[in-house]
C-alpha positions as CSV (number, residue, x, y, z in Angstrom):
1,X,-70.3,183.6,90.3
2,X,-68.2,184.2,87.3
3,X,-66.1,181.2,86.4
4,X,-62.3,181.4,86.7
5,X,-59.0,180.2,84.4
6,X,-55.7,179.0,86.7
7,X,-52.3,178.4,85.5
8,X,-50.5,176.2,87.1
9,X,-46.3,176.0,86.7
10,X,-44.0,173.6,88.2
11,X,-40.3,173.2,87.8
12,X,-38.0,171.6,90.1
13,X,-35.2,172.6,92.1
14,X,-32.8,171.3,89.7
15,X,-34.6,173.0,86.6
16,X,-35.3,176.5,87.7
17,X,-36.1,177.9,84.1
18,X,-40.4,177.8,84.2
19,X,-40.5,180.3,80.9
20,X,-41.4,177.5,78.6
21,X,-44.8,176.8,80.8
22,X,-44.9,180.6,81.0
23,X,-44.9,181.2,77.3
24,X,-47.5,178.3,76.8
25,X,-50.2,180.4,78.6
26,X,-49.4,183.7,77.5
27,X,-52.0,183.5,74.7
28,X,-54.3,182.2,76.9
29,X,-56.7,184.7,79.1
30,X,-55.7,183.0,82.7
31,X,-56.7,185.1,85.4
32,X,-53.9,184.0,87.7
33,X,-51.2,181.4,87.4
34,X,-49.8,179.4,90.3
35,X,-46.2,178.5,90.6
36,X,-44.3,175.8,93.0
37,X,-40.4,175.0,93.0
38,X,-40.7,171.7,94.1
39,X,-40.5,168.4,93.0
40,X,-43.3,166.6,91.7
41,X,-42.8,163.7,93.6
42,X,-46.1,164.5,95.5
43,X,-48.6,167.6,96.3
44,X,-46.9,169.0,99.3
45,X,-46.6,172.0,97.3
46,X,-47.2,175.7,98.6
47,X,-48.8,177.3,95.6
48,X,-50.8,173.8,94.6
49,X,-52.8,173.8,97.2
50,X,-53.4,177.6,97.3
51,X,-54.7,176.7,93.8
52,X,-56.8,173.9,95.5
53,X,-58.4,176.3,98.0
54,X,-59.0,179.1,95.3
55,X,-60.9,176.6,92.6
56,X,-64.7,176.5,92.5
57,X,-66.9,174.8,90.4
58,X,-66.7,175.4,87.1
59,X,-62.8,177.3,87.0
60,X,-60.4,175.5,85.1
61,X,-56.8,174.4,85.6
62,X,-54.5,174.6,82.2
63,X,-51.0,173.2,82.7
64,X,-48.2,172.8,80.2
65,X,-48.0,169.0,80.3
66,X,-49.2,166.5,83.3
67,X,-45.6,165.7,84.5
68,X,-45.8,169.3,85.7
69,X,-48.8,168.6,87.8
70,X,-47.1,165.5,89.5
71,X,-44.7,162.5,88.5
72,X,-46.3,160.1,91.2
73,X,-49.0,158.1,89.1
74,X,-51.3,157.5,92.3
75,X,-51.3,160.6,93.2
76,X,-52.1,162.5,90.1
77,X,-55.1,160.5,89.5
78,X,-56.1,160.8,93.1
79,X,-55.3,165.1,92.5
80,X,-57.1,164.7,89.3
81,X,-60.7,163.1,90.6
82,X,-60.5,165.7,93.5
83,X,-60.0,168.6,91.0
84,X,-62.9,167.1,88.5
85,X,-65.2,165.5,90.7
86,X,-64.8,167.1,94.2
87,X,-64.1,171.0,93.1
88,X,-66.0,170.7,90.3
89,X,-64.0,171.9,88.2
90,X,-62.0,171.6,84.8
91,X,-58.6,170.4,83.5
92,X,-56.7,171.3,80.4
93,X,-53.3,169.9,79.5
94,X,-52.0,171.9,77.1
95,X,-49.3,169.5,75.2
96,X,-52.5,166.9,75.2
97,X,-55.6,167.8,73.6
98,X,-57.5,164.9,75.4
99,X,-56.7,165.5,78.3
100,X,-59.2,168.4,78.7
101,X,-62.2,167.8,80.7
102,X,-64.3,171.0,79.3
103,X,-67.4,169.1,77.7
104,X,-67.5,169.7,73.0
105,X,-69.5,167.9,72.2
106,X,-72.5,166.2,73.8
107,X,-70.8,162.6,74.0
108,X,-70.2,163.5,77.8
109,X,-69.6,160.0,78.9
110,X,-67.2,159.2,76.0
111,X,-64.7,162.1,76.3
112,X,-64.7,161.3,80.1
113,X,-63.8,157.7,79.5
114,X,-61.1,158.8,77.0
115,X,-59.5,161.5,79.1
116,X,-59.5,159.2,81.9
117,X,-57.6,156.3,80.1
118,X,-55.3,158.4,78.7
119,X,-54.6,160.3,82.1
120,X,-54.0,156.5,83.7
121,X,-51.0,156.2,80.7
122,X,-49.4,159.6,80.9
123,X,-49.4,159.2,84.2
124,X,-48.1,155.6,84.4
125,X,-45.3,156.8,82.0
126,X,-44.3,160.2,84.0
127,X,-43.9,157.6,87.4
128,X,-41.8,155.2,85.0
129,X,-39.7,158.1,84.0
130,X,-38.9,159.5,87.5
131,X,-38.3,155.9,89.0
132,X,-35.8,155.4,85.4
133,X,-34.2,158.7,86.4
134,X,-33.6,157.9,90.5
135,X,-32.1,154.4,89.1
136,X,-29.6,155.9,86.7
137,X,-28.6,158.6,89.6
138,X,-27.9,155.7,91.4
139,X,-26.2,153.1,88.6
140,X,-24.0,156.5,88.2
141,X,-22.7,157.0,91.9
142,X,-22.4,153.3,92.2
143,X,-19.8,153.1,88.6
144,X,-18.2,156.6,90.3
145,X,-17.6,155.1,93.6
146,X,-15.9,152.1,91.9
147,X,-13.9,154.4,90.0
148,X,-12.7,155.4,93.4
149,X,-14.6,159.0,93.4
150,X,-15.4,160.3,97.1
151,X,-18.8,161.3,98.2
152,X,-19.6,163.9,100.7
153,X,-17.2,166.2,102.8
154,X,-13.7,165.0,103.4
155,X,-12.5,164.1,106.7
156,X,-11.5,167.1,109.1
157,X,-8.1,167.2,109.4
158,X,-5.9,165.9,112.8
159,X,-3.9,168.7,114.1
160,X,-0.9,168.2,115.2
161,X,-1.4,168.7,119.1
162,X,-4.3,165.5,118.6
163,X,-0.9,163.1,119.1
164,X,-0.2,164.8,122.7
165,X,-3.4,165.1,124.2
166,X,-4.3,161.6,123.1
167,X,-1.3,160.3,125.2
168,X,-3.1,162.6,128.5
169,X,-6.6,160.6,127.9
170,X,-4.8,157.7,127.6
171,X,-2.8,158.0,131.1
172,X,-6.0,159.4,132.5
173,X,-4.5,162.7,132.8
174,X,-7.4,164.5,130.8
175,X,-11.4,163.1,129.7
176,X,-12.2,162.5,126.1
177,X,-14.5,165.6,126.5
178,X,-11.8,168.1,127.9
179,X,-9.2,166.6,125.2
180,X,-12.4,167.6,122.8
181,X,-12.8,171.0,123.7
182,X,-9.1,172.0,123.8
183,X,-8.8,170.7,120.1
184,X,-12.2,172.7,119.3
185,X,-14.2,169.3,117.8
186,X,-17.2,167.4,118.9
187,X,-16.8,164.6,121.6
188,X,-17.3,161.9,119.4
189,X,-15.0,163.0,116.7
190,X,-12.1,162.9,119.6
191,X,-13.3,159.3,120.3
192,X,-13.5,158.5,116.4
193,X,-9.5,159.6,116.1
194,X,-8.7,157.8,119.1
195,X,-9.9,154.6,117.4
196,X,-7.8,155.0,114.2
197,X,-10.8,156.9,112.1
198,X,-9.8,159.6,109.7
199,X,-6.1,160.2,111.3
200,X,-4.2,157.4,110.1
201,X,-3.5,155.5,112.8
């Protein structure tokens, strides 16, 4: 069985642009790349595990850097045993030259030991990174919300025939829900005006 070469591309939904990873493996003779846009939080990903189910022993995997394969640090060690030990197969990571699992030299043993360590920091460091970006997200909306900056949709406006058929609920003249669907809102919204929430009152 003739061995195969897999890209594999990942950008997220906020970072749509993949032609850097694309460019990386241009020179390369890959017979087919894979492409998720997804975050790498974990390996949920369509194309990923298409990959998975493609790979046989002796393919390899070449991605632009390991942050692209995954940012959760359990995980991509737990992805990258499966892919070495369980498939069989190879790993390349193009932006590090020790992380490649394709045997040199005969020092075996050595080169696995390196590529592992150094798999355990990148990995480590692209978790670190991902939890440093979620906390200054947050530290951001936190300093905006104190700023007095609004999150979310504003509240939908009271019409002016809310006032009137309030007064009928109130005398028992009409139900919440009929007083709801003549002023085309949800039940509870009704009941959320009635109680002084988003009209002023």
């Amino acid at each position: 069985m003739n061995k195969r070469t897999y890209g594999y591309v990942r950008v997220s939904t906020r970072d749509q642009n993949e032609d850097r990873q694309l460019m990386a493996m241009e020179p390369l003779r890959i017979d087919r790349i894979f492409l998720d846009k997804q975050s790498g939080k974990d390996f949920a990903r369509p194309a990923y595990r298409q990959m998975l189910r493609a790979t046989r022993p002796g393919d390899l995997i070449i991605v632009k850097s390991i942050d692209r394969l995954g940012r959760n640090y359990e995980e991509i060690i737990a992805q990258w045993k499966r892919i070495t030990r369980e498939k069989g197969a190879d790993i390349r990571v193009l932006d590090m030259p020790l992380l490649d699992t394709r045997a040199r030299d005969g020092n075996d043993l050595t080169r696995t030991f390196i590529s592992d360590l150094v798999l355990q920091i990148l990995s480590y460091v692209a978790q670190t990174e991902r939890e440093n970006i979620r906390q200054r997200q947050a530290e951001g909306i936190a300093a905006a919300q104190r700023r007095g900056v609004k999150f979310g949709r504003p509240p939908k406006p009271v019409p002016d025939n809310f006032y009137e058929l309030r007064g009928l609920w109130q005398r028992g003249e009409l139900s919440s829900r009929q007083a709801a669907r003549l002023l085309q809102i949800h039940h509870s919204t009704f009941l959320r005006w009635v109680n002084g929430k988003n009209n002023g009152a």
